[in-house]
C-alpha positions in Angstrom: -3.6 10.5 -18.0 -0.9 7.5 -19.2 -0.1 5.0 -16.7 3.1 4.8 -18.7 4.7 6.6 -21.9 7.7 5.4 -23.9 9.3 8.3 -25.3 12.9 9.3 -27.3 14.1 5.8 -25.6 13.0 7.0 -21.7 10.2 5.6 -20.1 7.3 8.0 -18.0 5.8 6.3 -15.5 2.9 7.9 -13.3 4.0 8.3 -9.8 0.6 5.9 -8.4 1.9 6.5 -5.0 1.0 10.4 -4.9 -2.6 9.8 -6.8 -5.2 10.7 -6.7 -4.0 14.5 -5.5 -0.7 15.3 -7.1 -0.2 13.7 -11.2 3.2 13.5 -11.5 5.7 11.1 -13.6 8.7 9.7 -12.8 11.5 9.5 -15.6 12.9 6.4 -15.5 16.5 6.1 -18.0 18.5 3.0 -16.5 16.8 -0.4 -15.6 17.5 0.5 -11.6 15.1 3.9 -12.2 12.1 0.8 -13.4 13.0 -1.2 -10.4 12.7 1.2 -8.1 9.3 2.2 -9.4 8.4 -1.5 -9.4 9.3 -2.1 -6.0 7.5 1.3 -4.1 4.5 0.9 -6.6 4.6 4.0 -8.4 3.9 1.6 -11.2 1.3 -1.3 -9.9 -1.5 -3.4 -11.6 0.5 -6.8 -12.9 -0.4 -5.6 -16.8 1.4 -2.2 -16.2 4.4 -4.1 -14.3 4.6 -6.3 -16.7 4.8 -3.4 -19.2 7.3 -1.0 -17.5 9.7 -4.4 -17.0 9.9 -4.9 -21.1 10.8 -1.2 -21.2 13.1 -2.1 -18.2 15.0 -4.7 -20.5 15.8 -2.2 -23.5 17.3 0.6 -20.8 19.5 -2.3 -19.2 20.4 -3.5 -22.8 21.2 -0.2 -23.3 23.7 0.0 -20.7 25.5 -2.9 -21.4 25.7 -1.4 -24.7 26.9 1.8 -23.1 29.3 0.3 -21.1 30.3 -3.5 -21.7 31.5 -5.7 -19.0 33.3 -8.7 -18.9 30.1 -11.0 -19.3 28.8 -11.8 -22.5 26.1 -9.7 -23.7 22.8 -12.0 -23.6 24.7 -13.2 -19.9 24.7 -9.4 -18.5 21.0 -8.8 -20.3 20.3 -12.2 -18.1 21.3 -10.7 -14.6 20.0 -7.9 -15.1 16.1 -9.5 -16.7 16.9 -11.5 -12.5 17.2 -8.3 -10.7 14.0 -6.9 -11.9 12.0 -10.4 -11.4 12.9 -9.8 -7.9 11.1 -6.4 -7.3 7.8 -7.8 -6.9 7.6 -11.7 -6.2 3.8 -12.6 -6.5 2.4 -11.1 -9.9 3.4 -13.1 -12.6 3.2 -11.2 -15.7 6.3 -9.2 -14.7 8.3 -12.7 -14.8 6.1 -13.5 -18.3 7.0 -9.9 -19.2 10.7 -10.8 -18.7 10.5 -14.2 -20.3 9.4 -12.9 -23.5 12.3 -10.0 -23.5 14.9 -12.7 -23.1 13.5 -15.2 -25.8 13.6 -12.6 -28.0 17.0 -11.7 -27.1 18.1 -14.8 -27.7 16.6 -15.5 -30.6 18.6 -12.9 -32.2 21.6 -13.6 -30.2 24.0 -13.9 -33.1 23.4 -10.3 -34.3 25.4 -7.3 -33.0 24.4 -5.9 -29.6 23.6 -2.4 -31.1 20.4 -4.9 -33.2 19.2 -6.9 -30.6 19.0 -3.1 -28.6 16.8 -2.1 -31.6 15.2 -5.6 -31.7 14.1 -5.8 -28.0 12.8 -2.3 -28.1 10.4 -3.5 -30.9 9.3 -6.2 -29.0 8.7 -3.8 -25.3 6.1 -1.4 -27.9 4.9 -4.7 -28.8 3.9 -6.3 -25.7 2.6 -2.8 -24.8 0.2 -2.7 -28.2 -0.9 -5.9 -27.1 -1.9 -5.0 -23.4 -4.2 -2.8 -24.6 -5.9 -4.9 -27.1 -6.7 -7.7 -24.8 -8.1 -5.3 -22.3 -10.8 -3.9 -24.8 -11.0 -7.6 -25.9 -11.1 -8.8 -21.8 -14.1 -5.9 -20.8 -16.4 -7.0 -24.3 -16.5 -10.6 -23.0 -16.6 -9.6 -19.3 -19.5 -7.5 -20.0 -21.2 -9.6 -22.1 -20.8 -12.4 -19.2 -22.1 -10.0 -16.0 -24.7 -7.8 -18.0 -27.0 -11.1 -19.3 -30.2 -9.5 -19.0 -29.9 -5.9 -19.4 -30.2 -5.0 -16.2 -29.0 -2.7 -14.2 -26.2 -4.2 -11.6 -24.6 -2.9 -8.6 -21.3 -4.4 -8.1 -18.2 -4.5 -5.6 -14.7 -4.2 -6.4 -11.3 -4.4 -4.3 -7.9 -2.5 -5.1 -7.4 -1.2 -8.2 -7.9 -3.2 -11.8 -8.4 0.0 -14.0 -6.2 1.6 -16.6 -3.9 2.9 -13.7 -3.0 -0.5 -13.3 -2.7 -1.7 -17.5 -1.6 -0.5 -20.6 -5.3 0.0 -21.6 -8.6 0.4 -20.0 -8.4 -2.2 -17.1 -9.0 -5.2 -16.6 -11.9 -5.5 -13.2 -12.8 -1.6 -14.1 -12.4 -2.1 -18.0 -15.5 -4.6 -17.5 -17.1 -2.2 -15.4 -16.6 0.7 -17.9 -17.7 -1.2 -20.6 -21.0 -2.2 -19.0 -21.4 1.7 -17.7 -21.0 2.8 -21.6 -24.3 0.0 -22.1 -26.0 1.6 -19.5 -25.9 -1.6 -16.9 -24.2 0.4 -13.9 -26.7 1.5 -11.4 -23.9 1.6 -8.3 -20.4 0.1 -8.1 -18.6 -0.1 -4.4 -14.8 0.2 -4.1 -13.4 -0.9 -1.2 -10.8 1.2 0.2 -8.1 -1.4 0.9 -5.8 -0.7 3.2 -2.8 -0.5 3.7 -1.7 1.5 1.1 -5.7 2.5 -0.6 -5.8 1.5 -3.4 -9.4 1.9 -3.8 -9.7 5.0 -1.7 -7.1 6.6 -4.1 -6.9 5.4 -7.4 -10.1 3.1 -8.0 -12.6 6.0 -6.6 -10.7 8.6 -8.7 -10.9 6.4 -11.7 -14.2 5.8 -12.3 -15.7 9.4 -10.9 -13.2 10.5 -14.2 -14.8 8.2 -16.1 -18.7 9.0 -15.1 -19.3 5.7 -13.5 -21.4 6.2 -10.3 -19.1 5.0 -7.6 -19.4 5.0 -3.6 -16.2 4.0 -1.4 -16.7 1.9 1.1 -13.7 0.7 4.3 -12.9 -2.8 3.7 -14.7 -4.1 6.8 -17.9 -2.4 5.9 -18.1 -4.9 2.8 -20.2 -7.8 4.2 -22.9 -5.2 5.2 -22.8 -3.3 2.3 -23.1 -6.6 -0.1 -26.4 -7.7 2.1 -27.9 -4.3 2.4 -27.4 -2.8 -0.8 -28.2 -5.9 -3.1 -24.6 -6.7 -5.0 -25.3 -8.4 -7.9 -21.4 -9.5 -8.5 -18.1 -8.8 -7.2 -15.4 -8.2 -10.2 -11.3 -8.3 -9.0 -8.4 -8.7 -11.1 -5.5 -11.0 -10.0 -1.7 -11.0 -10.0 -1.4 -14.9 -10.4 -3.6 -18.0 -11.4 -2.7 -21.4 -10.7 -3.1 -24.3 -13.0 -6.5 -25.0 -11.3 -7.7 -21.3 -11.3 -7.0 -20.5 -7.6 -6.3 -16.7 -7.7 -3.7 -14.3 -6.1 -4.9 -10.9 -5.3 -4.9 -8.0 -3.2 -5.1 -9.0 0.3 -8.8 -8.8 1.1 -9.8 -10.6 -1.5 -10.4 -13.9 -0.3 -12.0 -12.5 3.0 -14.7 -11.0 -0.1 -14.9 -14.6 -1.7 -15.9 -16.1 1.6 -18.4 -13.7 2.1 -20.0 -13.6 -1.2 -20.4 -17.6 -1.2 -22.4 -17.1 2.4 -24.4 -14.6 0.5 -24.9 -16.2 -3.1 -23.1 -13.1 -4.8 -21.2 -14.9 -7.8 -17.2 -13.1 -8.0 -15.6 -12.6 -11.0 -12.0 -12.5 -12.0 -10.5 -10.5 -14.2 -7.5 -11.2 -15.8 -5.2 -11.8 -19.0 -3.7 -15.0 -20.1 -0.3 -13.8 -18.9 -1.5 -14.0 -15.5 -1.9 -17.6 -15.7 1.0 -20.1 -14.1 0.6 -22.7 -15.1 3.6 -24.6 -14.0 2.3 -24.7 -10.7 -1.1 -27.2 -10.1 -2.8 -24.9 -6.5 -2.7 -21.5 -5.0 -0.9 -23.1 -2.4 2.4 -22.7 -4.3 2.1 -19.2 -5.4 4.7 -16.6 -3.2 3.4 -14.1 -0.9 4.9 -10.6 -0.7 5.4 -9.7 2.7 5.8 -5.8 2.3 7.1 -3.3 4.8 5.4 -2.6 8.4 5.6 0.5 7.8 3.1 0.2 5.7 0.4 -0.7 8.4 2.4 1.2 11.0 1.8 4.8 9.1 0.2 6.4 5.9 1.9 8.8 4.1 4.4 9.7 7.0 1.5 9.9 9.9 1.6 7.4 12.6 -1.2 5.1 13.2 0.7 2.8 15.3 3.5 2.8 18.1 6.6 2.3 15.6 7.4 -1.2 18.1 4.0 -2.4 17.3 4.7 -6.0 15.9 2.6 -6.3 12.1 1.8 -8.9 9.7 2.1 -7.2 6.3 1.3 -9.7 3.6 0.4 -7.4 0.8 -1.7 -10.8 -1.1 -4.4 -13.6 -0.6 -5.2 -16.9 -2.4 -8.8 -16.9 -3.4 -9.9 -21.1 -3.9 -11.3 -21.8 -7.4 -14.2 -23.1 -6.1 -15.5 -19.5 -4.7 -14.8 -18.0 -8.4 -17.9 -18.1 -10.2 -16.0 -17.4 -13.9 -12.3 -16.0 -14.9 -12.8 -13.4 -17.8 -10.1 -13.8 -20.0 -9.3 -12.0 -23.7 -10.1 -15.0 -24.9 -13.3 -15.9 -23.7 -14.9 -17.0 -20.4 -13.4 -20.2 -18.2 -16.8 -20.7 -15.8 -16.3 -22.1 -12.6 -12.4 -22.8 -12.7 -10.7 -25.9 -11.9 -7.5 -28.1 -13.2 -9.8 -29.7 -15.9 -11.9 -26.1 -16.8 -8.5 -24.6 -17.2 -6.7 -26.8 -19.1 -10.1 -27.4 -21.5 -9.9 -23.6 -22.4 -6.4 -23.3 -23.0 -6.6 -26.7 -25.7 -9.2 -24.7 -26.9 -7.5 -21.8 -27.9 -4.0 -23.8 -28.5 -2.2 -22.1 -25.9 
């Protein structure tokens, strides 16, 4: 199945929050129909929001085109790249995503609004070409860092970094695929991740489709299970790097990073280049999305709570760059992450 599809000038997005028992897509023809899906996490994974908001752009330029205001063109385009920055506040390659549309908008901005529609829908199937390259590129060096000896590894992951959440074949489970297809997996541990399951749903799903020998775990059976069953690794994507490689990701995450440095299990981040912001220096400065208590109050419309019960809902943690053991990147491997690490690699590669 296609996390996303752009077709005839609408964009299909699979319906994430009904997975793994109902596949379903969501036909999304104005910018509002992407935010929406944004928002609710029918679409999720940074990669795939970061997607679906470039396809966002060319249905709101659309509109304008449609139906022109009294703003200017590239000022409408603006307020409407603002509205959809705001559906999700912590995974950066939405705002990257919307960066790029604009510069390119702008770039052509003394052409007729009909050709910078035409222009900016070239650049969305762009940006979508290129998510999928740099996760086959992201999983060969991931692999290739996690599989040194041949053996075989039983690792732990936490939400969901698979194709449901890219363009392409994941970025945590593209590395894992890649090392099942070399014959490396002997057991790989999802963790179910509450609230909303990620793992339970989507992660567990993913790789039993793909063949990879999975068992799911809760999330407070993780310690145990990284003791008792011999982890070799821990692999997690991430929805924002700082400038000295602390990570945001799925709340739970940093709980795992503690608990892996008490054990000696090295955790991996995986992650594209867009993830990286680096125009702030610590994790400390990265925002938090506080997400509905309904969330932990209820699944799916069953209550688990007393509706007053007061919650905390934070739906991210900050992971510290010193309890990342490497960041796999498309471009190669930054090994134990700080300010100097970072900035070394991306000199490196003239970024």
């Amino acid at each position: 199945m296609e996390t996303l599809r752009w077709e005839k000038g609408i964009l299909y997005l699979l319906n994430q929050t009904v997975l793994p028992f109902t596949e379903t897509y969501l036909t999304c023809t104005t910018w509002q129909d992407v935010h929406k899906a944004i928002s609710v996490l029918a679409v999720r994974g940074a990669p795939a929001i970061g997607v679906a908001a470039a396809y966002g752009v060319v249905l709101g330029a659309r509109s304008i085109l449609e139906k022109p205001g009294d703003k200017p063109f590239i000022t409408a385009l603006q307020d409407i790249c603002t509205n959809l920055d705001g559906a999700r506040p912590t995974a950066v390659n939405l705002h990257w995503a919307l960066e790029q549309m604009m510069t390119c908008a702008k770039a052509h901005g003394g052409e007729s609004p009909t050709a910078i529609v035409h222009v900016l829908e070239d650049k969305a199937k762009a940006i979508h070409a290129d998510d999928v390259a740099i996760n086959t590129a992201m999983a060969g060096w991931g692999a290739d860092e996690i599989g040194k000896g041949d053996r075989l590894l039983t690792l732990l992951t936490h939400c969901n970094a698979g194709a449901l959440a890219t363009a392409g074949v994941g970025t945590a489970l593209g590395v894992i695929s890649e090392l099942h297809r070399r014959g490396q997996v002997k057991m790989v541990y999802a963790d179910e991740t509450r609230p909303l399951l990620q793992g339970a749903r989507l992660t567990a799903f993913e790789l039993m489709a793909g063949g990879v020998p999975v068992t799911l775990i809760t999330d407070n059976m993780a310690a145990w299970t990284m003791k008792e069953k011999g982890v070799d690794a821990i692999i997690v994507g991430a929805d924002r790097i700082a400038a000295n490689g602390d990570t945001a990701n799925k709340i739970g995450t940093y709980g795992l990073s503690l608990m892996a440095k008490v054990l000696g299990i090295p955790l991996y981040i995986a992650a594209p280049l867009s993830t990286f912001d680096r125009s702030i220096s610590g994790g400390s400065q990265i925002p938090i999305e506080e997400r509905s208590h309904d969330e932990v109050r209820s699944f799916r419309g069953a209550a688990t709570a007393l509706s007053d019960t007061p919650v905390y809902n934070p739906a991210f943690d900050v992971t510290p760059h010193e309890n990342i053991r490497a960041i796999i990147t498309e471009k190669g491997i930054i090994s134990h992450p700080d300010t100097e690490a970072v900035q070394t690699f991306f000199d490196k590669h003239s970024l």
